[in-house]
Residue, then its C-alpha position, 0 to 999 in steps of 0.5 A: x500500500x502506498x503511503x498516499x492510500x494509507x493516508x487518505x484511508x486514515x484521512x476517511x476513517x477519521x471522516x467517518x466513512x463506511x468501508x464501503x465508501x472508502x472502496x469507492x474512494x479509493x477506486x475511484x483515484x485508483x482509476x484517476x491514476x491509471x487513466x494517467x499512469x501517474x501517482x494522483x498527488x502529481x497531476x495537476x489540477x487541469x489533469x484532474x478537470x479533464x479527467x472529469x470532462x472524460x467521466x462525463x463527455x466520453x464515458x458517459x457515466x451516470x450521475x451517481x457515479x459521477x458524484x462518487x468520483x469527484x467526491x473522492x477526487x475532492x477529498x483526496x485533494x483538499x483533505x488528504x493533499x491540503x490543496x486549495x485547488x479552485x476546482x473543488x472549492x465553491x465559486x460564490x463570487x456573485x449572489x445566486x440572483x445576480x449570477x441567475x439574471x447574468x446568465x438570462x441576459 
């Protein structure tokens, strides 16, 4: 076991995590990795985002699926890593009426 999946499961054991969502979890960045043949804390963040587009555009996976990836993409970075990736983190830069009204305009 690396020492990157020892952190994250203990990162998801003190999340509270079921042992089925850490299987998810770790699958899910196992496959990151794989696409890329690269160990997950060296991708950058637009890696990462065109993985997603992938998932999404090409392979067409369904939402659950989707969700499930990218919550483990989120927590690997942002728990386990400590990055402050913009990807992961909640544009909140409008008040939602305002951001609404810009997109009918």
């Amino acid at each position: 076991m690396t020492e990157l999946r020892r952190r994250m499961i203990q990162d998801m054991i003190l999340a509270g995590f079921s042992e089925g969502t850490q299987r998810i979890y770790i699958n899910a960045i196992r496959q990151l990795a794989g696409y890329y043949n690269t160990p997950p804390d060296r991708l950058t963040e637009k890696q990462v985002q065109d993985y997603m587009l992938y998932l999404r555009v090409e392979k067409k996976v369904a939402k659950g699926t989707f969700q499930s990836n990218f919550g483990a993409m989120k927590f690997l970075y942002l728990v386990t890593l400590d990055y402050s990736w913009p990807l992961f983190v909640k544009k909140s830069s409008f008040p939602a009426s305002k951001a609404a009204s810009r997109c009918t305009q």
